[in-house]
Phi, psi and omega in degrees: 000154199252058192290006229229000184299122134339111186301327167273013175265352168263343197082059188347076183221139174313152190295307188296332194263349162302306202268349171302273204307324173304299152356289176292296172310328187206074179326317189303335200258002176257097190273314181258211192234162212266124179211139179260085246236053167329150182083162241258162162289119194256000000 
């Protein structure tokens, strides 16, 4: 994901709740499903 977006380039909305409604709007373009994954990297 592309955390580096302009918030009003989203509509001043979090990145992850951008691709949920992109998501919704256009399912096909979407090969895994949208997860927001807090925390450090194991």
């Amino acid at each position: 994901y592309n955390h580096h977006l302009p918030q009003k380039a989203l509509g001043h909305e979090a990145p992850v709740q951008a691709l949920k409604k992109w998501k919704m709007k256009a399912p096909d373009l979407f090969v895994k499903n949208v997860r927001n994954h807090p925390g450090p990297d194991r």
